[in-house]
N, C-alpha and C positions, 0 to 999 in steps of 0.2 A: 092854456099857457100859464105858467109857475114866473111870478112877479121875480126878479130877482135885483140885488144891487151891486153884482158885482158878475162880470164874464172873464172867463180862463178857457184858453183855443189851444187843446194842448192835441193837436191835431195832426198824426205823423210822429207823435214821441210814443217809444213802449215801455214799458214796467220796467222800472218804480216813476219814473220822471213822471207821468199825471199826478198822480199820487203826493209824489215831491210837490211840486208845483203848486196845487191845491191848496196843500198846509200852510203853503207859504202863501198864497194869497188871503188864506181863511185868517190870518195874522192880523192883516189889515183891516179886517170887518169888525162891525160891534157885533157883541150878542144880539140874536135872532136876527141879522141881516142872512141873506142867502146866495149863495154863489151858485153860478151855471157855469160848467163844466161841460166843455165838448171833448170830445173824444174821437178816436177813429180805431184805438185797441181792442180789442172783441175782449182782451182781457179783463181791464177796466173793469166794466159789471162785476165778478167778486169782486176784485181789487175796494172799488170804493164799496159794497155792502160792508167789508171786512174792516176798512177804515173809517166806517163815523159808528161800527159797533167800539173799537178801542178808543175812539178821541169822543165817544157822547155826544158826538154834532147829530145831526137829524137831516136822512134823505128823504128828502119830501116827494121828491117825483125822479124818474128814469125812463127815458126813451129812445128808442131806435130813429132815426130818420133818416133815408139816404147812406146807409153803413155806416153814419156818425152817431155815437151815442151823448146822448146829453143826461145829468147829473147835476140833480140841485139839490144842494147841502144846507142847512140853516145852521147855522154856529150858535153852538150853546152858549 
């Protein structure tokens, strides 16, 4: 289990809103805090690889559980 300081339940929303949502939470973290993102978009998975390659944050871990995906970002 990936420690986090911050969760986002963006669960039932599809592309861009996780995505959206994220950034806008990642706003409120310091550098190297970490955000857990749930998910239920199969899409999601590229979505966020392709989104902390452009914004330089760091996924640290991704996983399937129950068809929700979970997604932890550490903010640069």
């Amino acid at each position: 289990m990936t420690i986090f300081n911050s969760e986002l339940d963006a669960s039932g929303l599809n592309c861009p809103l996780p995505i959206l949502r994220a950034k806008k939470s990642l706003l409120e973290l310091e550098s190297g805090e970490v955000l857990h993102i749930i998910s239920t978009d199969p899409g999601s998975v590229k979505d966020f690889e392709s989104f902390v390659k452009q914004t330089g944050n760091e996924l640290l871990d991704s996983t399937i559980e129950g068809g929700k995906f979970n997604f932890y970002i550490k903010k640069k």
